[in-house]
N, C-alpha and C positions, 0 to 999 in steps of 0.2 A: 504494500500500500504506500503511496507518495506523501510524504510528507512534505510541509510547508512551514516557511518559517516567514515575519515580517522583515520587510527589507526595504524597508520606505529612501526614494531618494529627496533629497532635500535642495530647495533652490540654490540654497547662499554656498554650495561646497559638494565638493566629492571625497568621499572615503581616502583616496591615495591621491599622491600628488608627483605626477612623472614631466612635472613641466622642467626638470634638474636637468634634466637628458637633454634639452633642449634650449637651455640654459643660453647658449651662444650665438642664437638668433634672435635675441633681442637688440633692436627695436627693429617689428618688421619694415625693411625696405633699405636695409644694412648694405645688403649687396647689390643694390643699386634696381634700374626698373626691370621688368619681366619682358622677355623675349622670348621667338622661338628661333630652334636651332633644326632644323631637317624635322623631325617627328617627335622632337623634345621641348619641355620649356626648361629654360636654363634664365639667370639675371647676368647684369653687365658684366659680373666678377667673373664670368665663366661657370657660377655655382649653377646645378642640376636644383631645379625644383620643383616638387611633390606636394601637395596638400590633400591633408584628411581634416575635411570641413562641414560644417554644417550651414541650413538656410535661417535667418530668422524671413515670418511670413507678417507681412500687414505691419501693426502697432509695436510689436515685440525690435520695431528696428529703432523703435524712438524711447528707450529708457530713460526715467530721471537717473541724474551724474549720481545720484547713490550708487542704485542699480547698477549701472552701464559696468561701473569697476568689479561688482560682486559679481557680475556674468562675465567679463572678460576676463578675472581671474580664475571660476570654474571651469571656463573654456579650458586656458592656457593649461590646467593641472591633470584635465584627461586626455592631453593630448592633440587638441583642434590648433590650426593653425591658421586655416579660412573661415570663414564668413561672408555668403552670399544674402545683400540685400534685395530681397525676394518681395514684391509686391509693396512696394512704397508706394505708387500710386493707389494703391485699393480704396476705393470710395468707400467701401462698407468696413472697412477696419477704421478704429481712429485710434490714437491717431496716424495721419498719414502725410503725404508731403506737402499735400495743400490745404490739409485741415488738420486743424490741432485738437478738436472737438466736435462732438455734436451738437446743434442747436442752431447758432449764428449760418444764412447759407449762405452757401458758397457759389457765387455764381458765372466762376470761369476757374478752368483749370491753365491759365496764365503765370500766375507765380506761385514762388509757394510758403506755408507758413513760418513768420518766422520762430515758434516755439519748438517747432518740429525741426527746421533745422539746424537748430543749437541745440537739439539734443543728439542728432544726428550725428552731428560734427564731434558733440564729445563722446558719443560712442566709438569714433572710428579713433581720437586722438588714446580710448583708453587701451581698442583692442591691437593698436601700434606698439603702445608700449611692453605690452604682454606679446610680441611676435606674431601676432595675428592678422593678416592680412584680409583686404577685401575685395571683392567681386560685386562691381555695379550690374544688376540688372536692371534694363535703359526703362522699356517698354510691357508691362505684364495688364494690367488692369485701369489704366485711366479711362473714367468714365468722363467722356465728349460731353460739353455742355455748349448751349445756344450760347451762351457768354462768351464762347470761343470763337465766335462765327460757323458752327458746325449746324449744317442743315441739317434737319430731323436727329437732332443728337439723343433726343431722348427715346428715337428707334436703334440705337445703336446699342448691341454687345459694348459688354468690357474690353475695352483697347481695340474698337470697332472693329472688332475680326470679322470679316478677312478683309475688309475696304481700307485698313491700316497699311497692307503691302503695295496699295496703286493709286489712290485718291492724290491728287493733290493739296489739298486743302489739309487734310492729315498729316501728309510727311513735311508737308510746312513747316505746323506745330509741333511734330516730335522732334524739330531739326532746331525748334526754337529752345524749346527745355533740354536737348543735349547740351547747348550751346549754357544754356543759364546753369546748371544742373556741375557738366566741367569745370566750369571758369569761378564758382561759387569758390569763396576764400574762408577755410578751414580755421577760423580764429584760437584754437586750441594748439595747432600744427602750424599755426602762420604761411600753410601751403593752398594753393589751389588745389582741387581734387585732382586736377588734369597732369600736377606738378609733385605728386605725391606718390613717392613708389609704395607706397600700403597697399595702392591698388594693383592686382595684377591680373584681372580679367574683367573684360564686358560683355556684354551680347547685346546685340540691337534691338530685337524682338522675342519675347517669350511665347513659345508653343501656340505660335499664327505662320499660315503659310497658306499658298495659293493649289497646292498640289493634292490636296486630297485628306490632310487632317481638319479642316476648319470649312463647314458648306456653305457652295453659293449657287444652291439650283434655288434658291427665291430672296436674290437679290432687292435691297430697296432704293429708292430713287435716292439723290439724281446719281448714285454712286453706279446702279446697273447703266444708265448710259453711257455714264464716264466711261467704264469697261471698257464696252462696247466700241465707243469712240477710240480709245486707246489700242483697239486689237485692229479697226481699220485703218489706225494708220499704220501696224506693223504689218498689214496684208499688203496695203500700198508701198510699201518702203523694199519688202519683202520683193515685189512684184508678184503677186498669188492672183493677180484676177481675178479675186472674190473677193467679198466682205462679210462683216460678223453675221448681216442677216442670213448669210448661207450656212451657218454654224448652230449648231447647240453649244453658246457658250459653257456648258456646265459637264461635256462629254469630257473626260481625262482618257477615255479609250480612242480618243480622238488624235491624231499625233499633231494636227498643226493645231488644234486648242491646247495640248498639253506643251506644245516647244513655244506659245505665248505665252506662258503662265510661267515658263521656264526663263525668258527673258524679262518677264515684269519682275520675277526675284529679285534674280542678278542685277536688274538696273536701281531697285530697290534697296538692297544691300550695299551697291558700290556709291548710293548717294552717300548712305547715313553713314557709311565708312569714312568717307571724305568728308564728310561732315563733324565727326569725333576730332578725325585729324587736325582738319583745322581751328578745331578750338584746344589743341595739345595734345590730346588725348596719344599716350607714348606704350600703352601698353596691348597685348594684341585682339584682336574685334573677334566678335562669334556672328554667325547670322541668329538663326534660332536653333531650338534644340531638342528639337526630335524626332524621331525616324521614322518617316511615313509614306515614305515611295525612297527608288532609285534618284529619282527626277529629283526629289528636295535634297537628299544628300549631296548630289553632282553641283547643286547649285552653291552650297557650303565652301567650295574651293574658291569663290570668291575672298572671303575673308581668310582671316591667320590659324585656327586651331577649331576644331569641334567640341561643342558644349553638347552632348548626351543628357538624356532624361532614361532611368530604367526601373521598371516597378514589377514586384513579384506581388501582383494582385490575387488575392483570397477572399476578398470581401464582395457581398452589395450592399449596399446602403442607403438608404431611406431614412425620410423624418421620423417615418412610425414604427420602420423595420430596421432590424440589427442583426443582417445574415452573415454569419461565419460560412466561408468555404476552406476549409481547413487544409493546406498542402502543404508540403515540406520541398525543401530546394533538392532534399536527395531522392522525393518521387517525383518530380516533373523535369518530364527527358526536354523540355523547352527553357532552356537558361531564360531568365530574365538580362541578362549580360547583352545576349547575342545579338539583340537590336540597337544597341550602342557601337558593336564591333563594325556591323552591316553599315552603319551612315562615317564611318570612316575612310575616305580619299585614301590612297598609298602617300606615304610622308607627311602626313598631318598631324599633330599632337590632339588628344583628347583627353579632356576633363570631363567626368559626370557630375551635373550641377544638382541635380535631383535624381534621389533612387530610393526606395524601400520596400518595406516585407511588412506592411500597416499592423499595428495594432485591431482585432484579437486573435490572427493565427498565432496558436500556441507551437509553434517551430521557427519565431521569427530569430529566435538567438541567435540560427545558423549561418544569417543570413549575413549577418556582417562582417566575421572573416572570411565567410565565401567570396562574396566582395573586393572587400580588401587584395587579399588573396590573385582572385585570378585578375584583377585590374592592373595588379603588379607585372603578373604574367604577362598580362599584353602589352605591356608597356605605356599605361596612362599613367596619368599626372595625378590621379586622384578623384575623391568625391565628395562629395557634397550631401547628405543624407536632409530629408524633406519631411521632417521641419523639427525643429527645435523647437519653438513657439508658436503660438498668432498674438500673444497680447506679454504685459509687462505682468499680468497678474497670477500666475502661474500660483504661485502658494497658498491661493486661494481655496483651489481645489486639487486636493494631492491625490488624484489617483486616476488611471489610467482609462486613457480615450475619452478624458474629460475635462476640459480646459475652461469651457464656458457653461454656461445657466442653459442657454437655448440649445434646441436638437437642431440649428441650423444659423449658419449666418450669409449674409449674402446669396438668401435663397441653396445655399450647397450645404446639406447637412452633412459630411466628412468634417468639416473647418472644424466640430465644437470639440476635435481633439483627437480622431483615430488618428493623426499623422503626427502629433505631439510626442518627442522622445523626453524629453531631458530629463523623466522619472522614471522611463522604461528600464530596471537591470537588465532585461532582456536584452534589448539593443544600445542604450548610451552606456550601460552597465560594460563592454564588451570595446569598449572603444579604444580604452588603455593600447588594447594588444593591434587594433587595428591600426592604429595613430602607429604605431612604432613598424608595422608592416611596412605600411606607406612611406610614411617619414624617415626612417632609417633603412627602407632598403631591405627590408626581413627577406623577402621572398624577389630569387629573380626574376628579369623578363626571359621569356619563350628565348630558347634558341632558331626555332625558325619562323618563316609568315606563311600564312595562308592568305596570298591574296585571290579575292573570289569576284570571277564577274559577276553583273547582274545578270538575270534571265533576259531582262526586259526592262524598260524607261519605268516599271512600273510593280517589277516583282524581282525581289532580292532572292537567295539560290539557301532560302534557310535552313534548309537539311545537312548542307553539308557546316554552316554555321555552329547549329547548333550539337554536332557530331566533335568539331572538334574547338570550340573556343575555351574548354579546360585541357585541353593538350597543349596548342601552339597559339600564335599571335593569328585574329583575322581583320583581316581589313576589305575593305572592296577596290577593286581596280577596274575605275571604268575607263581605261583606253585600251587595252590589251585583253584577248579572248584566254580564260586561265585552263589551263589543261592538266594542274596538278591534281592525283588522286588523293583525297583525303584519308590521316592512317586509319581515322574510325569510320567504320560503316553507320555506326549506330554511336550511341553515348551510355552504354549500361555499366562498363566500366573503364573508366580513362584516368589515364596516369598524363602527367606535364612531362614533355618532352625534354624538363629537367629535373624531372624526379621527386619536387617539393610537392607538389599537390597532386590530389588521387580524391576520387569520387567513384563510388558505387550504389547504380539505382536499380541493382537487385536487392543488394543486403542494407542501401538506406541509408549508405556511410560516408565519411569525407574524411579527407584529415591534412591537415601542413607540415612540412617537415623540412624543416629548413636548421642552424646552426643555433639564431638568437631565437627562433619562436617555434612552439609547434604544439598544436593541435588537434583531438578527433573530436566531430561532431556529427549528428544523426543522432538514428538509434544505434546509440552506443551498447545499448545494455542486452541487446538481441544478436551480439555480435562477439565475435574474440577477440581477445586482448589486441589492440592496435600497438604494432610495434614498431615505432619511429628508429630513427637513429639516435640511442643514449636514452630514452623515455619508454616506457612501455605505460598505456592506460587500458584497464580493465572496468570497463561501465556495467554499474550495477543498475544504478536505475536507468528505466527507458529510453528515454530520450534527452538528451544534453548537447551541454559543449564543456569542453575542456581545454583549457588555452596556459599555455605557458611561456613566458617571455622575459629571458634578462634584461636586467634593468640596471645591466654594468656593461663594458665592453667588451668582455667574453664573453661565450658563448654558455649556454645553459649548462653542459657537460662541467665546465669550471666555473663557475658562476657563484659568487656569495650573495647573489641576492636578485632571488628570481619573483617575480609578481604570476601568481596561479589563479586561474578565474574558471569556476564552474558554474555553469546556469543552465537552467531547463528549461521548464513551462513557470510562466512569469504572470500573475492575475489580481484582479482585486479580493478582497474578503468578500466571502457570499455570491462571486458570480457565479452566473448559473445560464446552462446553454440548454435548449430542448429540440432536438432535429437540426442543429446549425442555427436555430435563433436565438440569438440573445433576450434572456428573456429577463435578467436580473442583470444591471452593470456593476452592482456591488457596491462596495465602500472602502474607504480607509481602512487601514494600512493595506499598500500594497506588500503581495505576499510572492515569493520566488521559493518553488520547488528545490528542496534541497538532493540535490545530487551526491547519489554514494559512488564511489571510484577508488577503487584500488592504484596507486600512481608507483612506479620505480623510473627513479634516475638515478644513470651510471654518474656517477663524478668521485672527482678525485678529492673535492671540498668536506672535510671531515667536523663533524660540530653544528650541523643543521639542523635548524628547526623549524616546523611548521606554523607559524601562528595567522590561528581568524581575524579578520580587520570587521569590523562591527561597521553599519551603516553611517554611523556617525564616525566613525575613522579611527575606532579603540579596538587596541588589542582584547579578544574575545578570551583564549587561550589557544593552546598549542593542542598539536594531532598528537597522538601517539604515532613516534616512527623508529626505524629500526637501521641501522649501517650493516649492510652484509658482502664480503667479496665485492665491495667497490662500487653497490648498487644500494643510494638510501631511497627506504619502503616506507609508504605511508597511506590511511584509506579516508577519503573525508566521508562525511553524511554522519558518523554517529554521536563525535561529541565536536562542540565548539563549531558548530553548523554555521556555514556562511555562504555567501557566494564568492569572496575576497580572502585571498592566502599568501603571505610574504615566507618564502624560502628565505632566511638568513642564515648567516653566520654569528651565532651570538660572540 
């Protein structure tokens, strides 16, 4: 029977603190601005850089200077490095860039508050000084108002999708607020944003695109005749002898409606890029970020690097409905990964700005050194996990997939918290090991590429994707037809074509195995002792993860001081599921499955001892463990239960 213990995380602090390690990157922007280098991002100094970061969403970007420091030293102590400002324009969060409140309206989104951004400004001067850097997201959710001179704006979508990538009137405005937005003087930092290496990525538009994820078969005035207008003069220009009225604007199986929609990007992209530019902007441009045809990724090679979005979705969700679909990353033969690999160009660098495994799959623990993990494999820069917050209020309500009072804000009922980590053990709990993945380099890149044509303007080659994107690196190569055989036919069981990472979705298992980290997660407990190199882990209970990582500069085998992290199924008290519906969300304290595991590491470090770190960051006590032929033994789950374990040397 599973036992449970409370395991509540707290706003103002993290149990361990590994911000030591990283000590020597302070203040982010040390080594000058971010660049790319062939398929890497590297800074002026020639330093290689990696971030394991998170999103704040909406209001949670605009902390009081209390605040700002007790979240920017949380960050910095488990490991984050980035911070992406994820929907600052949101009309329905407040506050936001152009309202500091509800009540007083607002009747153009023209300038913006100045309450909001003085709080702004000293959030970014606080998460500088903690090594933290940030990622402008340009364009996500401004809601168009007649104040702006926008016709029918109050018929418009958030961030007018899809009429945001072709309107003139639009790119106007968005070309106005980059301009106001860069050039804006950081009175904390005494820097323009545009003049501040804290910043080391943008993207011009968030998840809008003309190609087939955002629909326009019912167009509203006068944006459908603009189109319209716009596509006969690229018939005319073209010399096509027809016009739009010969077309079903809205066909994508069409190829000269799809290769118009393909040059309205590109000319769209290369405005707002030149437009960064020349208000400074020195660090490098994304278009948008996600992968929803061949046709949107080809267009991405306009700008400098790819911004991925990847979501291992298990849920539906409703105002009134709370449906679990409950998967594990070691039963679904469909990586969540593979759609980020697929909108990758050959030679491109890629960041994932959004990814996650949502709150209430009970196997989301899995999913973050999965992550981590094979992100490294391929050689990205890192990610981004969605969402840390939506509001500054977070301590309000301590407990999982519930942030807010409402079953819904801005009409989306997910917002009031299934994407909320930063109390999750499951997932923020787990970050420690990730942050040092990423950030120190744990796990290599692939030794070789898979680069994979398209099928088509319209359909990526997923099967062989998703066969082999935990073996080697993939990317898409659209100039060159690919004729290499992939080594998996299938993906039931794959090893990394360097040996560190192995997945099996027969037996439901993974593990990492690398020198400073390593790893089994699944169901551990239905399985045989997973025997890394120097580690052996023996899983008693079901399903877990098991994570271990020096937190010195040797390696685990020598190591006087390793940080061990076991977690399982992670829930509130009293919830309660019937058929996959949520039928109770429970209460305070959040509660984390304690994991029994039998652990042996080979080392040569004599005098070891086990001790629990308590949620609030105190020694619990010690395991019972044993020194045998070179190999110290020890089992957790029975006494001094935790999810947090410090190997030292006393």
């Amino acid at each position: 029977m599973s036992k449970y213990i409370p395991y509540p995380f707290y706003y103002d602090d993290v149990p361990i603190d590994i911000s030591f390690i990283f000590k020597g990157e302070k203040p982010a922007g040390k080594h000058g601005f971010l660049k790319t280098k062939g398929d890497k991002f590297v800074f002026e100094d020639g330093t290689e850089a990696r971030f394991w970061g998170t999103n704040l969403n909406g209001g949670a970007n605009f902390p009081e200077h209390s605040y700002a420091d007790i979240l920017a030293s949380r960050l910095a102590k488990i490991g984050i490095n980035l911070v992406r400002f994820h929907q600052l324009d949101a009309q329905w969060n407040t506050p936001n860039i152009f309202s500091f409140a509800k009540g007083k309206r607002v009747a153009n989104t023209l300038s913006f508050d100045a309450e909001s951004m003085d709080r702004l400004d000293y959030l970014i001067s606080a998460l500088k000084s903690r090594g933290i850097y940030c990622y402008m997201d340009m364009f996500t959710y401004r809601k168009f108002k007649s104040g702006d001179g926008v016709e029918n704006a109050h018929l418009l979508e958030d961030a007018a999708k899809p009429y945001g990538n072709f309107s003139r009137k639009l790119i106007d405005l968005q070309k106005d607020l980059c301009h106001k937005l860069w050039e804006h003087k950081n009175p904390y930092t005494q820097l323009r944003y545009c003049d501040d290496p804290v910043f080391v990525m943008a993207e011009i538009t968030n998840e809008s695109d003309l190609l087939g994820g955002n629909p326009t078969d019912d167009m509203i005035e006068p944006y459908k005749t603009e189109f319209k207008e716009l596509f006969d003069a690229w018939l005319k220009s073209n010399s096509m002898g027809r016009t739009a009225a010969d077309f079903d604007i809205n066909d994508l199986g069409n190829d000269t409606v799809l290769d118009f929609r393909i040059y309205l990007t590109e000319k769209y992209y290369k405005e707002m890029y030149d437009c960064m530019r020349a208000s400074g902007v020195k660090i490098p441009i994304a278009g948008t970020n996600w992968n929803v045809s061949p046709a949107l990724a080809k267009t991405q090679e306009t700008t400098d690097y790819i911004d991925g979005h990847s979501y291992h979705y298990t849920w539906k969700w409703s105002e009134f409905e709370h449906r679990c679909i409950t998967e594990s990353v070691t039963q679904r033969k469909e990586s969540f990964l593979a759609s980020a690999a697929l909108a990758i160009p050959v030679g491109m660098p890629c960041y994932i700005s959004e990814w996650d495994m949502p709150w209430p799959n009970e196997y989301r623990a899995e999913s973050v050194l999965y992550a981590a993990s094979v992100g490294m494999l391929q050689g990205w820069s890192g990610f981004a996990i969605h969402t840390y917050a939506y509001t500054n209020g977070i301590g309000r309500m301590n407990i999982l997939g519930k942030e807010l009072s409402s079953a819904k804000v801005g009409n989306i009922p997910y917002r009031e918290g299934v994407f909320s980590t930063w109390n999750d053990p499951a997932k923020f709990g787990l970050f420690y090991h990730a942050a040092l993945i990423t950030r120190r380099g744990d796990v290599s890149m692939a030794n070789t590429t898979l680069a994979l044509s398209p099928k088509s303007k319209r359909d990526f080659d997923w099967d062989k994707a998703y066969a082999n994107i935990e073996h080697c690196r993939v990317v898409s190569d659209f100039k060159n037809q690919n004729t290499d055989i992939p080594k998996y036919a299938d993906n039931k069981e794959v090893l990394s074509d360097t040996g560190e990472l192995y997945i099996n979705r027969e037996k439901n298992i993974g593990f990492v195995n690398t020198s400073m980290t390593k790893c089994a997660y699944g169901f551990i407990g239905r399985n045989d002792t997973v025997e890394l190199d120097g580690v052996k882990i023996k899983g008693i209970t079901d399903f877990g993860v098991v994570a271990l990582s020096s937190l010195t500069d040797d390696e685990i085998t020598k190591s006087d001081n390793i940080l061990m992290t076991t977690v399982g199924r992670v829930q509130n008290t009293g919830c309660k599921f019937e058929n996959g519906l949520m039928t109770d969300i429970g209460s305070a304290p959040v509660i984390a499955e304690v994991v029994e595991a039998q652990i042996e590491i080979k080392t040569a470090v004599e005098g070891l001892s086990v001790w629990a770190i308590s949620a609030e960051g105190l020694y619990i006590g010690t395991l019972p463990s044993s020194y045998e032929n070179g190999w110290f033994k020890f089992k957790t789950g029975d006494v001094s239960q935790s999810i947090y374990y410090l190997i030292v040397k006393d």
